[in-house]
Structure formats: C-alpha cells, structure tokens
C-alpha positions as CSV (number, residue, x, y, z in Angstrom):
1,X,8.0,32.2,28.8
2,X,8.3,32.1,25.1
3,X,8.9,35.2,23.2
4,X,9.8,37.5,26.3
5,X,12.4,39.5,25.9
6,X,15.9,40.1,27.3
7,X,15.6,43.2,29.1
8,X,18.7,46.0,29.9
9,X,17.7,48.8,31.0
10,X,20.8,51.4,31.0
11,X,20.9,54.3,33.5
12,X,23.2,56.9,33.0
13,X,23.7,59.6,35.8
14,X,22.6,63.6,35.4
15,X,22.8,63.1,31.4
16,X,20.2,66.2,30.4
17,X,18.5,66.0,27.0
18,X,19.7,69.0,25.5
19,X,23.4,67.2,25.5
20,X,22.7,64.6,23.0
21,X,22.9,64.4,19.3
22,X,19.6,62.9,18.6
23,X,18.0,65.3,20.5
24,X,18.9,68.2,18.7
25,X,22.8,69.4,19.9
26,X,24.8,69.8,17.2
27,X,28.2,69.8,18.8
28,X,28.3,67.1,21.0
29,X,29.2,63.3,19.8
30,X,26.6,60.6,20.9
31,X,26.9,58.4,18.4
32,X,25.6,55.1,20.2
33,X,22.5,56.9,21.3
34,X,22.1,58.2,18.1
35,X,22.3,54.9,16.6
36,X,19.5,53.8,19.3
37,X,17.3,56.4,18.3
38,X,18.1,55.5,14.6
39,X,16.9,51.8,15.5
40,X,14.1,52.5,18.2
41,X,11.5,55.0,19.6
42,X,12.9,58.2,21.2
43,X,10.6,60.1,23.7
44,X,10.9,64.0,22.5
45,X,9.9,65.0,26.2
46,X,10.7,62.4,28.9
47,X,11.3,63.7,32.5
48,X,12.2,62.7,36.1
49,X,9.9,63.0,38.8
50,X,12.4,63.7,41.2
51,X,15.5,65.1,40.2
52,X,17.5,63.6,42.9
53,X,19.6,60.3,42.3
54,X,18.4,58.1,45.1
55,X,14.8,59.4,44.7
56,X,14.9,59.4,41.1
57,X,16.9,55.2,41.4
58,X,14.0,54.3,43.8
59,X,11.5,55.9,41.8
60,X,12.2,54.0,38.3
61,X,12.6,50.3,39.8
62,X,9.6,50.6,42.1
63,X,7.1,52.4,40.0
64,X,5.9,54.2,42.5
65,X,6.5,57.9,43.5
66,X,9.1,58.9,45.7
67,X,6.5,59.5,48.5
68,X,5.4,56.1,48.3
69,X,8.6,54.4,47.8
70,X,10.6,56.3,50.5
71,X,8.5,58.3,52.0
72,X,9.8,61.5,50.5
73,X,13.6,60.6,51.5
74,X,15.6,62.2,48.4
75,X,19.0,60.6,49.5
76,X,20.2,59.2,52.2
77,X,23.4,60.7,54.1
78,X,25.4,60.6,57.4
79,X,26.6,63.4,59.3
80,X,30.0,64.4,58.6
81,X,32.5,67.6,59.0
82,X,30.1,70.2,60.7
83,X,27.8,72.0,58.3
84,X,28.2,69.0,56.1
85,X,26.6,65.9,55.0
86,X,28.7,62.8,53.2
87,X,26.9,59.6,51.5
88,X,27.1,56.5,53.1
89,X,29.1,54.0,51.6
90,X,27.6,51.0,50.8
91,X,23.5,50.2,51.2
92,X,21.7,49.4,54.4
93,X,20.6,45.8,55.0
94,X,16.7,44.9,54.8
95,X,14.2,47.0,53.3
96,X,13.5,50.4,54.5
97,X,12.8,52.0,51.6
98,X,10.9,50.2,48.4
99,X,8.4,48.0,50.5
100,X,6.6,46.1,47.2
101,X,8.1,44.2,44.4
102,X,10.5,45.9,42.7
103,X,11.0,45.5,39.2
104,X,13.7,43.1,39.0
105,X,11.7,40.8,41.7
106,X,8.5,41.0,39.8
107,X,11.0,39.8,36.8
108,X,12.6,37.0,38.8
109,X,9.1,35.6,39.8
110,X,8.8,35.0,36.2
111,X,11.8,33.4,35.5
112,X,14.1,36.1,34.7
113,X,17.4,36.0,35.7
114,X,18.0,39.6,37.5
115,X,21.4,41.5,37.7
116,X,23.0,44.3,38.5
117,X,25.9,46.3,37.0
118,X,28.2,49.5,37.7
119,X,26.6,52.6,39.9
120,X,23.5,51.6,42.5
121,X,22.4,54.8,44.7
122,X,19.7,52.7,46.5
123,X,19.6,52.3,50.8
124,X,18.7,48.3,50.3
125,X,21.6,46.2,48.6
126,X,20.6,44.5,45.3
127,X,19.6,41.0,47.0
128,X,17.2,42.3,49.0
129,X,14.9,43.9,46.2
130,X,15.5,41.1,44.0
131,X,18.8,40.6,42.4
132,X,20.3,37.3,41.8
133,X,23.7,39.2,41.2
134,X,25.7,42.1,40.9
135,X,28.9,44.3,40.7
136,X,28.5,47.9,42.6
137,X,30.7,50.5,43.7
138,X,30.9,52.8,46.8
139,X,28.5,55.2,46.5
140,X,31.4,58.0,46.5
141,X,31.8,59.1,43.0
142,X,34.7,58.7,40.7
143,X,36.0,57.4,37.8
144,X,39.5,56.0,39.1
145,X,40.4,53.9,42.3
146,X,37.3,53.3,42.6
147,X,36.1,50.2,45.2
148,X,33.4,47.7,44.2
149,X,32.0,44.2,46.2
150,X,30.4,41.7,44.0
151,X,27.7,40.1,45.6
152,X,28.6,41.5,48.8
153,X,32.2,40.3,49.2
154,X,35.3,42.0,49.8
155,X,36.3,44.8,48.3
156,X,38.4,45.1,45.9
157,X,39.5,48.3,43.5
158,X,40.5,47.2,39.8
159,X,43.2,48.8,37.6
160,X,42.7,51.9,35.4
161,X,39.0,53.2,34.8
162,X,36.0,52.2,36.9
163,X,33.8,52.3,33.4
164,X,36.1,49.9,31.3
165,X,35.9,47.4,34.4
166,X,32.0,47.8,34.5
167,X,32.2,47.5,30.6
168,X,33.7,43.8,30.8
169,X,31.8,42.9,33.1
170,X,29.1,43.4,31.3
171,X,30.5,41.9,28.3
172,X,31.2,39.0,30.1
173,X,27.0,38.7,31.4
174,X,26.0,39.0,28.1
175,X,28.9,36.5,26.3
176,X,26.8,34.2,28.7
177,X,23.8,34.0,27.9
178,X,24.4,33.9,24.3
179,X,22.6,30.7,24.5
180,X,20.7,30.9,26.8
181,X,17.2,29.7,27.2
182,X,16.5,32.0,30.4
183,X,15.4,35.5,29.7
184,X,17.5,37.7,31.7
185,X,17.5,41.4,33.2
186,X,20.4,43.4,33.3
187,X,20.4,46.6,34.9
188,X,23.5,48.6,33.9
189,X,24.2,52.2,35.2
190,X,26.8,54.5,34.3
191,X,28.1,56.5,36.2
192,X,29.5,59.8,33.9
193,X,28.6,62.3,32.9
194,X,28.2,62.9,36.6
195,X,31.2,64.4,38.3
196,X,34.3,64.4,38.9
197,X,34.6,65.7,35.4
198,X,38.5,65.9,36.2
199,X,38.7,62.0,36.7
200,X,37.9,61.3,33.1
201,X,40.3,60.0,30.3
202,X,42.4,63.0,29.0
203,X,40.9,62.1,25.5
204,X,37.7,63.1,26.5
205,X,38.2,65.6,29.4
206,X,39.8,67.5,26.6
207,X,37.8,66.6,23.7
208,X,36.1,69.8,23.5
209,X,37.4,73.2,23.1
210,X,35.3,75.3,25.1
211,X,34.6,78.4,22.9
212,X,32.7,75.8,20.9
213,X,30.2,74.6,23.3
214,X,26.6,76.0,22.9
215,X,25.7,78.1,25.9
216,X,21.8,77.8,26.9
217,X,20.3,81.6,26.6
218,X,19.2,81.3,30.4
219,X,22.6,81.0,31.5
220,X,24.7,84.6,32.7
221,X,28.3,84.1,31.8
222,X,28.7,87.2,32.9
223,X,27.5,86.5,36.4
224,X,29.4,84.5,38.9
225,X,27.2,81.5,40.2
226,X,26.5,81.6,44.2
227,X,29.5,79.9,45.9
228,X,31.2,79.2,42.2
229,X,34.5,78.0,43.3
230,X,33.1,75.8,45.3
231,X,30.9,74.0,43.1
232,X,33.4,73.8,40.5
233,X,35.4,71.9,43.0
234,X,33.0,69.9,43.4
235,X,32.0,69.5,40.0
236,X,36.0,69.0,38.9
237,X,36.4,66.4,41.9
238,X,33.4,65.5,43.9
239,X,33.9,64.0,47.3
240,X,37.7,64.0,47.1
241,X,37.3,68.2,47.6
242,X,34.3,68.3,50.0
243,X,34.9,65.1,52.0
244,X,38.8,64.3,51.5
245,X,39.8,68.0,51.0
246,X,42.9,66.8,49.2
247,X,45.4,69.2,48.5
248,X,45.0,69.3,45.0
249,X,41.4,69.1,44.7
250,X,41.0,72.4,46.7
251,X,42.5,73.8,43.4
252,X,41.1,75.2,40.0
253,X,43.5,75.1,36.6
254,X,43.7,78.7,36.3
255,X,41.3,81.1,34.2
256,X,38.8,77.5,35.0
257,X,35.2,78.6,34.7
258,X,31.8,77.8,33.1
259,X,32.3,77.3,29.8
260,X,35.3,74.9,30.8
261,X,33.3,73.1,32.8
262,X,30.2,72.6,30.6
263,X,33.3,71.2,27.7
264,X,34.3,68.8,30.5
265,X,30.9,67.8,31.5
266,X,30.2,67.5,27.4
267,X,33.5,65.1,27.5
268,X,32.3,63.1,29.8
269,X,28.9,62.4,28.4
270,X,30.8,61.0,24.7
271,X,33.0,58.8,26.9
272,X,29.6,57.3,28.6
273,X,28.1,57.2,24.8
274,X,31.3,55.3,23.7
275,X,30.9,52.5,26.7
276,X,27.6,52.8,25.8
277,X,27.9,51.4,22.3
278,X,30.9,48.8,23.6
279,X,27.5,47.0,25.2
280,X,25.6,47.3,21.7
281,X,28.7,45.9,19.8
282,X,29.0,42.9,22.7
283,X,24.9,42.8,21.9
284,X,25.2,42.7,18.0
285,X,28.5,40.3,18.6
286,X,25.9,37.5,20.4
287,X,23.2,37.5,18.5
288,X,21.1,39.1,21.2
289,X,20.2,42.3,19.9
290,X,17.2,41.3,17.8
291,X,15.1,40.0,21.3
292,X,16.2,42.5,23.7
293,X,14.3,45.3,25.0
294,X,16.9,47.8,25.5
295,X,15.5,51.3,27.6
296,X,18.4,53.6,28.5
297,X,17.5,57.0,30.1
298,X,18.9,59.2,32.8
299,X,18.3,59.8,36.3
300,X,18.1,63.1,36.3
301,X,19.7,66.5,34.6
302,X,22.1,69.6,35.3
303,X,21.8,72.7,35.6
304,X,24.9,73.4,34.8
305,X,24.3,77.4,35.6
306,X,21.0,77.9,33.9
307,X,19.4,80.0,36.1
308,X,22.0,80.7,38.4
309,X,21.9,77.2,39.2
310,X,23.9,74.1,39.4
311,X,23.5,70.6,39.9
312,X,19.8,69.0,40.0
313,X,16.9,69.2,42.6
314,X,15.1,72.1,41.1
315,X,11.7,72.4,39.0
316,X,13.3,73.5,35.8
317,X,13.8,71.9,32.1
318,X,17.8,71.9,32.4
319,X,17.1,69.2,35.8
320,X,14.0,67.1,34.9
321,X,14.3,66.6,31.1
322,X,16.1,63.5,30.3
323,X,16.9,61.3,27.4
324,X,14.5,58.0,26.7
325,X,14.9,55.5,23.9
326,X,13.4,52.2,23.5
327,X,14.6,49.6,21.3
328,X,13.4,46.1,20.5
329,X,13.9,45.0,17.0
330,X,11.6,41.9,17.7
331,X,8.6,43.6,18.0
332,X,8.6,47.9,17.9
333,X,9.5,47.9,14.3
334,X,10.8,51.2,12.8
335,X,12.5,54.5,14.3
336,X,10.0,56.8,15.6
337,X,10.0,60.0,17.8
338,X,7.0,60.7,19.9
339,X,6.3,64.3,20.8
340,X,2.9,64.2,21.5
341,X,3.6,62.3,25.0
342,X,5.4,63.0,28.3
343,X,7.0,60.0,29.3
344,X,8.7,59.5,33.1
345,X,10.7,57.4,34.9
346,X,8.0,56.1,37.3
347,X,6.2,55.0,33.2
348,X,9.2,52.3,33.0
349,X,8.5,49.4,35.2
350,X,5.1,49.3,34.0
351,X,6.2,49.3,30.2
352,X,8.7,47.1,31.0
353,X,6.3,44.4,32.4
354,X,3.6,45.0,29.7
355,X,6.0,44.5,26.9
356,X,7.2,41.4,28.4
357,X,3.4,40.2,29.2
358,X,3.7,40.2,32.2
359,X,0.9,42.0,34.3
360,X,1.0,45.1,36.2
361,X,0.1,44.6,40.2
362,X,-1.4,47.1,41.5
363,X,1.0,48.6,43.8
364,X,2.5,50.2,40.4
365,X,1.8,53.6,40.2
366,X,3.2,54.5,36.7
367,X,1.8,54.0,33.4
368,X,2.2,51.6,30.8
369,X,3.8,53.3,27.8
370,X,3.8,50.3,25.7
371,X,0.5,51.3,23.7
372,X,2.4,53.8,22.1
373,X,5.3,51.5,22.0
374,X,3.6,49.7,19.7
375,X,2.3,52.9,17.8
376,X,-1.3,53.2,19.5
377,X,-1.9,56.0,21.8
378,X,-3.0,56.6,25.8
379,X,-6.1,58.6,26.7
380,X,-5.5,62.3,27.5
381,X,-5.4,61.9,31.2
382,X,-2.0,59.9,31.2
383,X,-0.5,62.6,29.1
384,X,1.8,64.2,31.8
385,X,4.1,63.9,34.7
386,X,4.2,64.4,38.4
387,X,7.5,66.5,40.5
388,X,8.4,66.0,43.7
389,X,11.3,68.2,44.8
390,X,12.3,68.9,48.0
391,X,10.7,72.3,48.3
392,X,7.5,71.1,46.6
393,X,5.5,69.4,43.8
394,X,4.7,70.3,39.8
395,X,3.3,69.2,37.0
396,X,4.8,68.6,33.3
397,X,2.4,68.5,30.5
398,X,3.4,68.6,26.8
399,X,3.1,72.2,27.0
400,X,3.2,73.5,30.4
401,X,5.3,73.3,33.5
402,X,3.4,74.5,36.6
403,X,5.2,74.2,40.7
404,X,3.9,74.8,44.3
405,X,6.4,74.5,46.7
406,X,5.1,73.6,49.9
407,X,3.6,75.9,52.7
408,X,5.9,75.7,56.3
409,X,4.0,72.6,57.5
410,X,5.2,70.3,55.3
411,X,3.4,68.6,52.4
412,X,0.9,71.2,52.4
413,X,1.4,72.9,48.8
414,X,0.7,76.8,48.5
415,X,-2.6,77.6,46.8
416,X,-0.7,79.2,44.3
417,X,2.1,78.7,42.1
418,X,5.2,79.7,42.5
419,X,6.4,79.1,38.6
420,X,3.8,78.5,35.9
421,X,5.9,78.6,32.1
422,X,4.7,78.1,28.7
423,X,7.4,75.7,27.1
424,X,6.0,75.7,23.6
425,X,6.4,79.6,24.0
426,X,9.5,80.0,26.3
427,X,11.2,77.0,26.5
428,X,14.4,78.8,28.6
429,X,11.5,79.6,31.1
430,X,12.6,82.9,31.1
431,X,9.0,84.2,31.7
432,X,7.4,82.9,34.9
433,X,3.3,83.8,34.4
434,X,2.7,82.6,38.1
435,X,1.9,86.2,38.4
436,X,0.0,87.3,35.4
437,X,-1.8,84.0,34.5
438,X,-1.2,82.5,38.2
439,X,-5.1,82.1,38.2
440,X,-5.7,81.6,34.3
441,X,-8.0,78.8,32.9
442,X,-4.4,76.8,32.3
443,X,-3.6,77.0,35.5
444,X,-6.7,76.4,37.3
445,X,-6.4,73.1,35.6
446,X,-3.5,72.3,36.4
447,X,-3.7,73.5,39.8
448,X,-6.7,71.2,40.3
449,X,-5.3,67.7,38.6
450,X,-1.7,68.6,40.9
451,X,-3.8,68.3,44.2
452,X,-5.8,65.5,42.7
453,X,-2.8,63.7,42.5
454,X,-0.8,64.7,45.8
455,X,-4.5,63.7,47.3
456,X,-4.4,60.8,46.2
457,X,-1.1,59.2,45.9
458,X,-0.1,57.7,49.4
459,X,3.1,58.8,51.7
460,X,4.5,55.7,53.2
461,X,4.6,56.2,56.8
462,X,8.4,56.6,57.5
463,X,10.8,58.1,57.7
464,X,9.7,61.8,58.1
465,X,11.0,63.4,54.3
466,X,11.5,66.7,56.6
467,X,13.9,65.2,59.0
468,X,16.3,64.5,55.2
C-alpha cells in the first residue's frame, strides 16, 4: 500500500454551481472552496445523474446508475398524513439497494480504513456496504436537535448545531490518524445548504441582504411559484412544517418571498464553506494534507424558482450542475480548471480507485477521470453524461442538453425530445429547439447515443421504480 492516498470525499447537499465563488458568483463567500480550487482541479461542468438525494448518494458510492443500483428507486419513503409521503428514519437492514461493492468496501479490501461522517440518505446502514464506522443523523433534516446513533447505538441529540458536532467529530478522526500507517477513507457530508434555511446560525441566515443577491434571468419575480407558501415553508423549515405542522413553522416573517429565501439559502451555503475549511485547517494542522485526495462535490442542485421551479428532480442546469474539485498536493500538481470535460458523480468511484491504484471491477459503470487528473485527456466518447429523472432520461454534453421523458409504459422513452437547448448559446435554457431542431443532425446524435445507453445499461430487477 505504499503511496496511496488518504481519501475524503466531502458531499454537501443541493449546493448548485452557480452559488460558489470559484465558479463565477461574485456575491457569495466560499472561501474554502475557493481555496480548493486555488490548490486543485475544478471541473467547469460537473453534473448529477440523478438529481434526487438518495438516487444521486447511491449513485456516487456504487458507480453505477440509479437503474442499476436501485432499480430506478429515487428515494425511499413511508406513507404518512394522507396525500403525503414522510422519509423513513434511519436505513433498512441488509442490502436492498447497492448489490456490488461499494466504494468504501472495494477500499476496505485494500486496507483502507472506511468511515462515515454527518448526513447518509442511503436505505442500507453504513456496515452493511462497507463501513468500519460512523456517526449519522435521522434522515429528517435540520440543523438543531438533531438525533444521531454512532455505529448503530442509541440515540442521542448533542448541544447547539448538528454541523459543529459533525465538525469535531471529524476533527477528532483525522487528529487520529495523524500517524497513522493505514490509509483511511472518510466520507463526510454536509448537510446545508439544504433546508431548513430558518435553522441556521443568525450570523449566516442573515448574512446577506437580499436586494443584493443576483437573480438568474430565468427566474419571474414577478410571478408567484405554484403552491409558493408552501414551499417556502418547506424550504424555511422542512419536515417540522409538512410532517410536525408546528405552530410556528406554518408561518412566513412577513413580506417573506424569493429573493429572501435565495439570501437565506446563499447563508447557508457560506456556513457549510466555513465547516468546510475547519476540516482543511484540522488537515493542514496534522500534516495530512499533502497525501490526501480530497473530492468534495454536491449531490444535486436547486432550483430555487428558475423556471417556475423549486427544489431538484428536473432536467435543467439550476438542478444537475454541481460543484467538483479535486485536490491532492502529492501528485496533481498545480490549479487547473477543465472545461473541455463533463464530469459526473457516477465518474468518482472509478477516479477514486484509479488514483489510489487500485483497479476498477467491472461492475463499475462510471469513468475514470483520473487521465485528466493527471493532465492527459479521455477519448471523445466519455465526454458526457447520462440523466435519469423520474419522468425520463437526457443527455449532457459540453454543449448540449437533450431529454425524453418517458412514454406511459414506463422506461420506454418518447422518440422525440421533449427539451433539446444549446448551452454555449442559451445557457438560462430559455429557448427549447425540441421543436425547430427536434430532428436536426445534433440531435439525431444525441438521440441515438441516449438509447444506446438506456439499451445497454442494466435495470436491476427490483423494486419496480414506478411503484416510488
């Protein structure tokens, strides 16, 4: 095992690209990622292939598409109050998702030791894919009283904010192995800036005045969202409105609407950013930044009303484009951006076992980005990325962004699309050509490499991704 690598790779939760400094905003403060990028290799155009946060979980630490490593499921939930559906609270035992080697046990079978640390959003606990140890919440989101189980004990809810505890304990796994001669892998999410926006230090929650936030040209002030109140509820307090219904989370502060909210939702992506760089001063602190390979990326985006649209789950740039930086001062050497190259979260297990060379089984469905990693480059072909939604699949190429939902008998796409943009030309997608070059040479290819794919990458048998 000489010369591999530590390994921490960082999730944060519905972080879109367009919110972080390095990648071009202006307003907002992301100064740890910024100092990542500064250090490492930022992907310009990295995307989720399902922009759902089980789907998209399952999907980076299997490698394999949400088809094959669920069967299509997109998260799982319980029956609740009628007309609703609530999240289970804790994983299920065994393995009915994610039947091959996971990352973290293809890791451990080489000697890593494999943990796990803050948010987890998967149906099978950590042991059972390959964790020798970790520190999870309830699935319910927020940011205070918030109930973990290490390594399956009892519960227990720590004082003040659910981040700082996650913080230390990571602090405390790393102040560990500060010497250690075991390689380990740490898998650390965060959970901001996903709501409850209200549940986040005043500091932050109020950091930004909202007539200075950048509003996206696709997005209508003007025009009420569908169901707005409601989904700023939800956005303001999460499960405590549309599970709990407590009192005060069936309220709004008055005159509360988009622009507040996006302020909020840019407050709590800097609080993430600054736990974020407590890990790289604990890192810096040990001596273990020069040999580790850091990855920290994103589940998934928001919407956060482009479109008329909140939330995630929808074939558009505000949902599937995501942050991805690599660092490894060992062995990537200087700061680059790639543009050239879509990068996706079913791409990282691979990388992650070819930097630490290890080889890729075959199960793996992903593709090594390490070549480029390294400064080489991959053949044309890899040079894109695969949806799945739950109306449909697309494809994401450096330039183009093509969808077919799917006919009534399910996972049958349409024959054609239902949107087809230019990015490099309309980057808002505010033009959709489906229409007009629906049937172009573009998107004839397109069209052709989609079903190529959806051909040929397996469903596993169950469950049933309509019964979800």
């Amino acid at each position: 095992m000489a010369g591999r690598p530590n390994i921490i790779l960082c999730l944060c939760d519905q972080l879109r690209a367009f919110e972080v400094g390095c990648y071009g905003n202006k307003v907002i403060r992301t100064p740890a990622l910024d100092r990542l990028a500064a250090e490492g290799v930022r992907f310009e155009t990295a995307v989720t292939n399902y922009p759902v946060c089980m789907a998209a979980r399952s999907v980076l630490l299997s490698g394999q598409y949400n088809r094959t490593c669920t069967g299509g499921v997109a998260n799982v939930a319980y029956p609740g109050r009628p007309g609703e559906f609530h999240m289970p609270e804790y994983p299920d035992f065994g393995r009915p998702h994610l039947k091959d080697p996971t990352l973290p046990e293809l890791l451990h079978a080489q000697g890593y030791e494999t943990a796990a640390i803050g948010k987890w959003h998967i149906h099978s606990w950590p042991s059972d894919i390959g964790f020798d140890s970790y520190v999870i919440p309830r699935v319910h989101h927020c940011h205070s009283g918030q109930n973990f189980t290490e390594n399956g004990g009892p519960e227990f809810s720590p004082a003040g904010w659910s981040l700082d505890f996650e913080a230390a304990r990571v602090a405390q796994f790393l102040d560990a192995h500060r010497n250690s001669t075991r390689p380990f892998f740490l898998y650390y999410n965060l959970s901001p800036p996903h709501c409850p926006l209200a549940d986040v230090p005043e500091e932050y929650r109020t950091l930004y005045a909202p007539p200075t936030i950048p509003i996206r040209p696709n997005v209508d002030l003007r025009t009420p969202l569908p169901n707005q109140e409601r989904w700023f509820k939800i956005y303001r307090y999460d499960f405590r409105h549309y599970s709990l219904h407590l009192p005060y989370a069936n309220q709004l502060p008055a005159g509360y609407d988009l622009r507040r909210l996006i302020a909020e939702y840019y407050g709590a992506a800097t609080w993430m950013d600054a736990t974020l760089g407590k890990m790289l001063a604990v890192l810096d602190e040990a001596g273990l930044t020069d040999n580790t390979l850091l990855l920290f990326t994103s589940d998934h985006g928001d919407n956060l009303g482009s479109h008329g649209l909140v939330q995630k789950d929808s074939p558009n740039e505000e949902a599937i484009r995501i942050p991805l930086i690599v660092r490894w001062p060992a062995r990537l050497g200087r700061a680059r951006v790639v543009t050239g190259q879509v990068a996706s979260l079913v791409d990282l297990t691979a990388t992650v076992l070819d930097l630490a060379a290890i080889g890729v089984p075959g199960h793996v469905q992903g593709n090594s980005l390490a070549p480029i990693l390294r400064g080489q480059k991959l053949e044309l072909p890899q040079n894109r990325a695969f949806l799945e939604i739950h109306d449909g699949i697309g494809i994401r190429t450096p330039r183009y962004l093509y969808y077919l939902r799917w006919q009534k008998a399910r996972r049958i796409p349409n024959e054609t699309p239902t949107f087809f943009y230019d990015i490099h030309a309309d980057p808002y997608q505010l033009r959709n050509l489906a229409a007009t070059d629906g049937r172009g040479e573009a998107a004839r290819a397109l069209h052709a490499e989609l079903l190529r794919w959806h051909d040929e990458t397996p469903w596993m048998k169950a469950p049933d991704p309509a019964a979800n």
